[in-house]
PABA-133262 format. One record per atom (N, C-alpha, C): atom name; x, y, z. Coordinates in steps of 0.02 Angstrom, whole numbers, plus 32768, in hexadecimal, padded with zeros to 4 digits. Layout:
BEGIN
["CA",[X,Y,Z]]
...
//
This chain:
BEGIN
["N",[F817,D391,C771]]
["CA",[F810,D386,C72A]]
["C",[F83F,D34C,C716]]
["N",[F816,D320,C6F5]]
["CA",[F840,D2D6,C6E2]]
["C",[F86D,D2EF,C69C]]
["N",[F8BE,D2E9,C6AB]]
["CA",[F8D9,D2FA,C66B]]
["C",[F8C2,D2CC,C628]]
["N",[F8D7,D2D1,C5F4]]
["CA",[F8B7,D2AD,C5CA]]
["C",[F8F8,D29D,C5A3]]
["N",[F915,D24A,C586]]
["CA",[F94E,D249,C56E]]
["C",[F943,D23A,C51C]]
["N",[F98E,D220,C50C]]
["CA",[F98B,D243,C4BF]]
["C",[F953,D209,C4A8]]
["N",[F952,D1C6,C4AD]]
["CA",[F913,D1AD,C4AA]]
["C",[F8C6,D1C8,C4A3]]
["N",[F8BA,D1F1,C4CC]]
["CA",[F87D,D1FE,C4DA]]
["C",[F872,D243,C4A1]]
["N",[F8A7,D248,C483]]
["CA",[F892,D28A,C450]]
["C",[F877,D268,C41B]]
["N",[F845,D29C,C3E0]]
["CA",[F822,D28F,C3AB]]
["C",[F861,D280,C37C]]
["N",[F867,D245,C348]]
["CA",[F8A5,D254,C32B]]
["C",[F8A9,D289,C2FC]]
["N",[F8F6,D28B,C305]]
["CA",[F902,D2C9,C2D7]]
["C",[F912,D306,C30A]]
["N",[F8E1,D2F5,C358]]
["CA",[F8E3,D331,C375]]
["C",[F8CB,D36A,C375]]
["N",[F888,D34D,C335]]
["CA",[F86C,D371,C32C]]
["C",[F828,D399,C36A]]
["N",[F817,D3D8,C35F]]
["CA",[F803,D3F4,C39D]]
["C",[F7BF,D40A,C383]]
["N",[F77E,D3E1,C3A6]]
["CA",[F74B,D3D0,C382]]
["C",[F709,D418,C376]]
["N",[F71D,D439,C3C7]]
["CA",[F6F4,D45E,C3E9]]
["C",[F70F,D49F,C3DF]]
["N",[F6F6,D4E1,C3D6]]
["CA",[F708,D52F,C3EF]]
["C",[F72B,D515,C44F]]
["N",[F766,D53B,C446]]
["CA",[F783,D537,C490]]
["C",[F79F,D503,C493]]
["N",[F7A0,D4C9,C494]]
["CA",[F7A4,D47D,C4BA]]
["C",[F809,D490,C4CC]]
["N",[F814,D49A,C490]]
["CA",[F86C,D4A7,C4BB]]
["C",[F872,D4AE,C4E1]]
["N",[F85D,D4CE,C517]]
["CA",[F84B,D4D9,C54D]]
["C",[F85C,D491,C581]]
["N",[F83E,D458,C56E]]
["CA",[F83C,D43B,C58D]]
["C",[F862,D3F7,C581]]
["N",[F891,D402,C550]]
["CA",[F8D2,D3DA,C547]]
["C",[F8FC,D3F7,C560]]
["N",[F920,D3E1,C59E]]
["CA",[F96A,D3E7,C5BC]]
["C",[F98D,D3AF,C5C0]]
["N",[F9AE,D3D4,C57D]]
["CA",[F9EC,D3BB,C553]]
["C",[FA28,D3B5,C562]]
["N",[FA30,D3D5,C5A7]]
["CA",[FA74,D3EA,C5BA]]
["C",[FAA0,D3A7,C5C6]]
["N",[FA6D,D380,C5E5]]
["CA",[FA94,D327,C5FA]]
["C",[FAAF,D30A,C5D1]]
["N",[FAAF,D32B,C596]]
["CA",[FAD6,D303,C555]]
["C",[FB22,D320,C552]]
["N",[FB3E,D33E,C55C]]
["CA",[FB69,D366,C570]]
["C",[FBA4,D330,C585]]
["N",[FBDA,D332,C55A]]
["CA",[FC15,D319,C57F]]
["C",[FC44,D355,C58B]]
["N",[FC49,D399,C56A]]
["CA",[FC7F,D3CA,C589]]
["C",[FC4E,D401,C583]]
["N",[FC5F,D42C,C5AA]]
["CA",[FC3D,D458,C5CE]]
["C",[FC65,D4AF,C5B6]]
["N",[FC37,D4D1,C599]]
["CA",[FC62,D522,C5B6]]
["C",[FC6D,D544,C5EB]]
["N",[FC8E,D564,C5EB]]
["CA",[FC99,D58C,C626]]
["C",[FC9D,D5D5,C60D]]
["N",[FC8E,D602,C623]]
["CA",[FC8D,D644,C619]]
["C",[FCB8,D670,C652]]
["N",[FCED,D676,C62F]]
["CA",[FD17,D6B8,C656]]
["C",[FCEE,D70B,C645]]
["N",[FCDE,D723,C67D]]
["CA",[FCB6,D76A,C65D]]
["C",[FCFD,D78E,C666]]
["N",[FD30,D785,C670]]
["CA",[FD73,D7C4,C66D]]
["C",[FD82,D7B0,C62A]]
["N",[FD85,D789,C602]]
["CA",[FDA3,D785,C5B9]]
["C",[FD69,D78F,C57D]]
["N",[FD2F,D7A1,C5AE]]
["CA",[FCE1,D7AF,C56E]]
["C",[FCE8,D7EC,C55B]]
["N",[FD01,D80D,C522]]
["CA",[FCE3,D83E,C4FF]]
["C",[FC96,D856,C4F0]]
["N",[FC57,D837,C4F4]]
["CA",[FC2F,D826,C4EC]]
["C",[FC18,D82D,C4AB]]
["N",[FC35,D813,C488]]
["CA",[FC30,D80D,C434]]
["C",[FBDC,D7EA,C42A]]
["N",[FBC6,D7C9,C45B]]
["CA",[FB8C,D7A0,C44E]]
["C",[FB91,D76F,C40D]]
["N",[FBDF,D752,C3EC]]
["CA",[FBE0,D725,C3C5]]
["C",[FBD6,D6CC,C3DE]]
["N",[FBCB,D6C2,C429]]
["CA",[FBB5,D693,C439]]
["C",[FB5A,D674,C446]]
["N",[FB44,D6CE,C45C]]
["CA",[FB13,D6BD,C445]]
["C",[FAE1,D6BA,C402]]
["N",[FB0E,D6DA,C3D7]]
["CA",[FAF2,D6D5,C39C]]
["C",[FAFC,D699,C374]]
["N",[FB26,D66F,C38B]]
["CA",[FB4A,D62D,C36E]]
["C",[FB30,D602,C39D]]
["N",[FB21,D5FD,C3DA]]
["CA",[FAF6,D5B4,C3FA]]
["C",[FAB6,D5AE,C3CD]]
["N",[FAB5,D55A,C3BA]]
["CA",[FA90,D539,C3AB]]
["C",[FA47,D538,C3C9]]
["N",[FA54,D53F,C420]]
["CA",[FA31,D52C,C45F]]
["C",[FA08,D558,C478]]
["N",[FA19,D598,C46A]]
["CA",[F9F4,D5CE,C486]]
["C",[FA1F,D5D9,C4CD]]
["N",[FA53,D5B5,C4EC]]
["CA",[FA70,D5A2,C523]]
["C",[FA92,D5E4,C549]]
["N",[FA9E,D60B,C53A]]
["CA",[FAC9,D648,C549]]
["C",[FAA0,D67A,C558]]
["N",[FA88,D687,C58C]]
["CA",[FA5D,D6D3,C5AC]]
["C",[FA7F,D6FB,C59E]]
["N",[FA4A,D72B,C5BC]]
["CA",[FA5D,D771,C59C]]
["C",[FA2E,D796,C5D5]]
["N",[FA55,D7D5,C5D9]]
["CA",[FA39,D814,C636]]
["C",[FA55,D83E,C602]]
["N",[FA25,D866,C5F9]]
["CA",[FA28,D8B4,C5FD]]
["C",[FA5C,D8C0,C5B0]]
["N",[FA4C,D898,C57B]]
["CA",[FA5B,D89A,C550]]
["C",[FAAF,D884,C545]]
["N",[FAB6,D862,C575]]
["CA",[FB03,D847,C565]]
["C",[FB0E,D7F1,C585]]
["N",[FB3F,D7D0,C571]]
["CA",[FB23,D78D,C576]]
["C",[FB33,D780,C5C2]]
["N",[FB22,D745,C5E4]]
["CA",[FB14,D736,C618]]
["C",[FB28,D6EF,C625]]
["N",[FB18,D6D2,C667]]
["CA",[FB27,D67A,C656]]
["C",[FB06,D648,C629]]
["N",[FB2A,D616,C638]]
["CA",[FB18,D5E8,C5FD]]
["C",[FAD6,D5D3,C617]]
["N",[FA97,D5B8,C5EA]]
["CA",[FA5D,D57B,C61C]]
["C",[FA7F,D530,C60D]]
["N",[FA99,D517,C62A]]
["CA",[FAAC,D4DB,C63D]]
["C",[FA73,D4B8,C628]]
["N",[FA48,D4B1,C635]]
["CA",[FA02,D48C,C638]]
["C",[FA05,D478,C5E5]]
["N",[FA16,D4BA,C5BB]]
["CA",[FA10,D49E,C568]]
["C",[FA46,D4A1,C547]]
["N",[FA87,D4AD,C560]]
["CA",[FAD6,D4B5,C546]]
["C",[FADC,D45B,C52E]]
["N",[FAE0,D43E,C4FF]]
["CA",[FAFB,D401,C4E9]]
["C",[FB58,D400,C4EA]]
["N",[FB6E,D43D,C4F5]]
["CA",[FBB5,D43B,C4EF]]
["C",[FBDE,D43C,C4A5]]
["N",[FBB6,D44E,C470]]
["CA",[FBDC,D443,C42F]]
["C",[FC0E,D46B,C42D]]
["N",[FC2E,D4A1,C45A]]
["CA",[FC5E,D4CB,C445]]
["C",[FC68,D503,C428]]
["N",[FC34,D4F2,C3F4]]
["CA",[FC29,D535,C3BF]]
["C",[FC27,D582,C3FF]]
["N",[FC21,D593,C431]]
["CA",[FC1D,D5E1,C44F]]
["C",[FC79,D5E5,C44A]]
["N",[FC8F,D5B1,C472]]
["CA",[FCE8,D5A9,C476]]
["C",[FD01,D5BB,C42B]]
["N",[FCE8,D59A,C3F3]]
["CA",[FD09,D5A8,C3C1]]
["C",[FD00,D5FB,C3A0]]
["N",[FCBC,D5FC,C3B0]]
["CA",[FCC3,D64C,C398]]
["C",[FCCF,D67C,C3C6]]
["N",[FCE3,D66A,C402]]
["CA",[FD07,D6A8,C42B]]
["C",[FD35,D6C8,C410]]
["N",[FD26,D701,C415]]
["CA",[FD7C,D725,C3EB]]
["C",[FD93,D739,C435]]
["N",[FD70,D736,C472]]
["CA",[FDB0,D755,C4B5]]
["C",[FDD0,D799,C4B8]]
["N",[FDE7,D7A7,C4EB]]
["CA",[FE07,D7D8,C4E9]]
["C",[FE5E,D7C8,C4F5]]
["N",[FE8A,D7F7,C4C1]]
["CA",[FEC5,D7F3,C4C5]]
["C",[FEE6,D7AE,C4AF]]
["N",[FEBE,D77C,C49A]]
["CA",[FEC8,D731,C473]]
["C",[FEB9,D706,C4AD]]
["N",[FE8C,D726,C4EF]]
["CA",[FE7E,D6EC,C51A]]
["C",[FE2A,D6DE,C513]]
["N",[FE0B,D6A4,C50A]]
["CA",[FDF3,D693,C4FC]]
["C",[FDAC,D694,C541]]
["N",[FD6F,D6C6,C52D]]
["CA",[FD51,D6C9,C579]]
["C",[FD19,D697,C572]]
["N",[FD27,D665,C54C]]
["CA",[FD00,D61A,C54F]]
["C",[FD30,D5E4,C549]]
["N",[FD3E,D5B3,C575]]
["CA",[FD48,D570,C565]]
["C",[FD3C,D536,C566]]
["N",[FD38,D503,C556]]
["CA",[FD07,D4CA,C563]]
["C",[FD3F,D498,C597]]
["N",[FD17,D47C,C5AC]]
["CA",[FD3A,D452,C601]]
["C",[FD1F,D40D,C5F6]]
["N",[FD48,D3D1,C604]]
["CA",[FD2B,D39C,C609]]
["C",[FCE3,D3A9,C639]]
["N",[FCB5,D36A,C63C]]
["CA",[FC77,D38C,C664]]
["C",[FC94,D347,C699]]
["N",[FC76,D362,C6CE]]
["CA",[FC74,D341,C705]]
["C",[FC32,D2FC,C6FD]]
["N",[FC3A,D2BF,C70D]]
["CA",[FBF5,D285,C6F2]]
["C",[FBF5,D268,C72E]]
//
């Protein structure tokens, strides 16, 4: 599958079709990256209720890894982590280019 870059989107980003999200991977836009500690997740599910992206899975009703494929990196899961004990079980990482 040929990725498709920010060029090649409808402007606005707008998403023309039922489904088509699907087939924007967004993730290459990405300059810092999360990381998910599962020892500091309470599983509050306030990251996935706060991604923009849909980016944050979910098994068996509790959250799961990130999809890379549509994570843009804005931060917003890091900021609303509340963590356990004031440690934070999301942080964002420079990304590797």
């Amino acid at each position: 599958m040929k990725l498709k870059g920010w060029k090649d989107l409808t402007p606005g980003a707008v998403l023309t079709e039922p489904g088509s999200a699907e087939e924007f991977h967004t993730g290459s836009w990405r300059s810092f990256r999360p990381v998910w500690n599962p020892e500091n997740c309470i599983q509050c599910m306030f990251c996935w209720t706060y991604c923009p992206d849909m980016a944050i899975k979910t098994k068996d009703g509790k959250r799961d890894e990130f999809d890379y494929d549509f994570c843009k990196g804005c931060g917003i899961c890091a900021l609303e982590c509340p963590g356990k004990k004031g440690q934070k079980a999301i942080v964002m990482v420079e990304e590797d280019k």
